[in-house]
C-alpha positions in Angstrom: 12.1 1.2 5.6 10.1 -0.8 3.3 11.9 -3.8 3.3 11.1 -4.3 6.7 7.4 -3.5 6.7 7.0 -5.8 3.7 9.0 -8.6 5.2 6.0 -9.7 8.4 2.4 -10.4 8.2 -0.7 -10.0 6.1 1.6 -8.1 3.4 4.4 -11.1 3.7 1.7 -13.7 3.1 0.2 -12.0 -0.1 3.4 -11.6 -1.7 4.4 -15.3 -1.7 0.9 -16.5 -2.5 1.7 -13.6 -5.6 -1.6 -11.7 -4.5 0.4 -8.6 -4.9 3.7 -7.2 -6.2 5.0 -4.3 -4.7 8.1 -2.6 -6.5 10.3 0.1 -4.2 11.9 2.6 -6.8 15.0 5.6 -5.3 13.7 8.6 -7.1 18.1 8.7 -7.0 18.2 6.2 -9.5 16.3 9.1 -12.1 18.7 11.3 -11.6 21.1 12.6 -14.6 23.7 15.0 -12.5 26.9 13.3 -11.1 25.5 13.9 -7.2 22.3 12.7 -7.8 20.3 15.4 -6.4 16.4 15.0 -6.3 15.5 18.4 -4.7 16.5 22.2 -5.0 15.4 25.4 -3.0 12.0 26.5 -3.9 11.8 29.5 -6.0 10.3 32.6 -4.1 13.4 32.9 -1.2 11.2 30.1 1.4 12.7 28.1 3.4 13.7 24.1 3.2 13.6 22.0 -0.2 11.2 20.9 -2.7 11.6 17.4 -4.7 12.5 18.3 -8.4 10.2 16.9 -11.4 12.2 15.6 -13.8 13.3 12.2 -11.2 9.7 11.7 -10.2 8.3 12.3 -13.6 11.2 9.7 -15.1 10.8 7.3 -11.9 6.6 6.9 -12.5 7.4 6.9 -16.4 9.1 3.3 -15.8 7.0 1.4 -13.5 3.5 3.1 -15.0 1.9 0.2 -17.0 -1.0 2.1 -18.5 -2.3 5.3 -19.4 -4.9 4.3 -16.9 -2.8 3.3 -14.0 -3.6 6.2 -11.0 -0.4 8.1 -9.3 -1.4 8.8 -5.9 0.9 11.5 -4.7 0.7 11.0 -0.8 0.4 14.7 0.4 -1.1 16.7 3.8 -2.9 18.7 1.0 -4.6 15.4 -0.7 -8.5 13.9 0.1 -8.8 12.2 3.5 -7.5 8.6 2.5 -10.9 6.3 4.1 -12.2 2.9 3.7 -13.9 3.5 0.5 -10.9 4.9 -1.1 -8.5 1.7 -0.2 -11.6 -0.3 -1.6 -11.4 1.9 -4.9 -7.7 1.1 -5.0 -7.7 -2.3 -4.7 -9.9 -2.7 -8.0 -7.1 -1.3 -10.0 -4.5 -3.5 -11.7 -1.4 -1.4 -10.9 -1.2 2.0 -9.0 1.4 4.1 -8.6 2.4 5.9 -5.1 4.6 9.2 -5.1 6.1 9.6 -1.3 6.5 13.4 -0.5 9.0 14.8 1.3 10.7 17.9 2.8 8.9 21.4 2.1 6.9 19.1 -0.7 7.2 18.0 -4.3 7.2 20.8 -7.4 4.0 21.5 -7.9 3.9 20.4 -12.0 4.0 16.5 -10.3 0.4 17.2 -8.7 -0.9 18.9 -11.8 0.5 17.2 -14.6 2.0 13.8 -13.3 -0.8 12.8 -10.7 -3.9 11.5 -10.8 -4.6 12.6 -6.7 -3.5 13.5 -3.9 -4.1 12.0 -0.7 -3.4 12.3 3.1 -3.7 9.8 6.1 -4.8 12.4 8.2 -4.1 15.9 9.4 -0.6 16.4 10.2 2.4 16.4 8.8 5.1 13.1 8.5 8.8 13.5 7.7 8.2 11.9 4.3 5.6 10.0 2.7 7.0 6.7 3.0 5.4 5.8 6.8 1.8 6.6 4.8 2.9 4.9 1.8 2.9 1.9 3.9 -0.5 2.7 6.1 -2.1 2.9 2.1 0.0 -0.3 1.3 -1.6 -2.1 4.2 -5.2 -0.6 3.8 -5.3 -1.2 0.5 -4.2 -4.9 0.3 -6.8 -5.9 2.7 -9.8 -5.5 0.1 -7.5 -7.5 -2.8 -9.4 -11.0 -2.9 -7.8 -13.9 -0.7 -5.0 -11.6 1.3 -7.4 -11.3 4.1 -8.0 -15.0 5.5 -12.1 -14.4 5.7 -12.9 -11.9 3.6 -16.0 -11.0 5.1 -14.2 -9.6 8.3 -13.3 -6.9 6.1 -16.6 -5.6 5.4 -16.9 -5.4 9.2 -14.3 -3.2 9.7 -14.0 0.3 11.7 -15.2 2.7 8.6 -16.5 0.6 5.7 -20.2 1.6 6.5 -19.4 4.5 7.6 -19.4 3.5 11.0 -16.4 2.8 13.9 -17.3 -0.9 14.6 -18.8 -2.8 17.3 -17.4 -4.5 20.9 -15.7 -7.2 20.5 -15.5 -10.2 23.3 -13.5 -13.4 23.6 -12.8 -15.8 26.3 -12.6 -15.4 29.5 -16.9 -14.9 30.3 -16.3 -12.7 33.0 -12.7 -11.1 34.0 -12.5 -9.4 37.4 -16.4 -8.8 37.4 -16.5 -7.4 34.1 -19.0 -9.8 32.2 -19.6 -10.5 28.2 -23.1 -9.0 27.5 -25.7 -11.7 27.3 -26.8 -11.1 24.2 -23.8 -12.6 22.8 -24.5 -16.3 24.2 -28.4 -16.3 23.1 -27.9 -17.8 20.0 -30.7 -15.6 18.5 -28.5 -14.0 15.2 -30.9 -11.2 14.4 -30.7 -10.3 18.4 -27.1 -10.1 18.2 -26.8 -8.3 14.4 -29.7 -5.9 16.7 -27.0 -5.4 19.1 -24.0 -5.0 17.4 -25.6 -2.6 14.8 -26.7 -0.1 17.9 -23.1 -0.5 19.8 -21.7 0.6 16.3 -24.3 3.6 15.9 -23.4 4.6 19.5 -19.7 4.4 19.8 -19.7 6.4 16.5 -22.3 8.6 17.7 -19.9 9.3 21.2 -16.7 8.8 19.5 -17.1 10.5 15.5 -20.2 12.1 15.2 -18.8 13.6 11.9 -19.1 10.3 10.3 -23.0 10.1 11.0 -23.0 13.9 9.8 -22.0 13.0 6.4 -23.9 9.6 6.2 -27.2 8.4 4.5 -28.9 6.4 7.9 -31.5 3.9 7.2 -35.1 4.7 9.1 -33.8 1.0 11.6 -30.2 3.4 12.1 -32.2 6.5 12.5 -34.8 4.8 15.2 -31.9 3.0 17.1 -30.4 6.6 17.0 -33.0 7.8 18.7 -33.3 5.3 21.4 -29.4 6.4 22.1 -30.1 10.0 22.5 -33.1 8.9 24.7 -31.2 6.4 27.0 -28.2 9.3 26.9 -30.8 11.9 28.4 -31.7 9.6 31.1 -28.5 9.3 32.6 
């Protein structure tokens, strides 16, 4: 599976250039029985299986550089993973992520082996390796030169705390649908005007939640109020 995720694009590119190393370890290879078995039936009569300690404990044990280096176990009961987070994680030398699977992972990994949980989002995945790979990606983005212009990053969807603005490219105008004017005046601050207010208001229709939780600036909060305004005129 990871093979051929890490074999195409952005991710391809960074590990030739050495911008990142990415080592793939079988929690089978940390086994010590003769079938190589990395889970067992949970205790308590449930249903399904649990990954076992002692292979993940062993497996992070060998790659682990420092003290300091984060595990990450990737779990639906971990912090929403976000923007800021890959950001956080990209400033670290080496980290460490734990793939869940099954019913979960012994409990003793999260308290005593990791450093935090985390979860791509609200549902649940077959195993963690599908949102190892989504953290991977995320993640290797805010690592200095893997992103061609690194400033495109800073405009992303999330990294104010905001989904981001329209985007246009050639043709002008496609079966009557026209680029907004704006866009050709030339004027920057017209444009950064703009684009700031598409952002607030495709947020604002799209995830409100993100402007619940979010410090706005009195310009955010006044071009806020002109898209409630121009909302109740419709």
């Amino acid at each position: 599976m990871f093979e051929g995720f890490f074999s195409g694009g952005i991710i391809k590119r960074a590990l030739q250039k050495g911008l990142i190393e990415i080592n793939v370890r079988n929690l089978r290879d940390f086994t010590t029985d003769k079938h190589r078995q990395v889970d067992d039936r949970p205790y308590g009569g449930e249903e399904g299986m649990v990954f076992k300690p002692e292979p993940i404990f062993a497996a992070v044990e060998s790659v682990r550089q420092s003290d300091k280096t984060p595990v990450y176990l990737l779990s639906p009961q971990g912090r929403r993973f976000d923007a800021r987070l890959a950001e956080e994680m990209a400033r670290h030398p080496q980290i460490v992520l734990v793939c869940g699977r099954y019913e979960g992972v012994d409990e003793r990994v999260a308290e005593h082996l990791a450093t935090d949980e985390i979860s791509i989002g609200d549902y649940v995945l077959t195993g963690g390796e599908l949102a190892a790979m989504v953290v991977v990606d995320a993640v290797a983005r805010f690592v200095p030169r893997v992103v061609g212009k690194e400033e495109s990053v800073r405009h992303d969807s999330f990294f104010e705390g905001l989904l981001d603005y329209p985007q246009y490219t050639r043709p002008r105008e496609f079966r009557g649908m026209k680029v907004p004017q704006v866009l050709f005046s030339g004027d920057h601050k017209k444009i950064e005007a703009w684009r700031r207010k598409k952002a607030l208001e495709k947020t604002r229709g799209r995830r409100p939640d993100l402007l619940a939780g979010r410090q706005s600036s009195p310009e955010e909060k006044h071009l806020l109020d002109q898209i409630d305004n121009e909302r109740n005129k419709r």
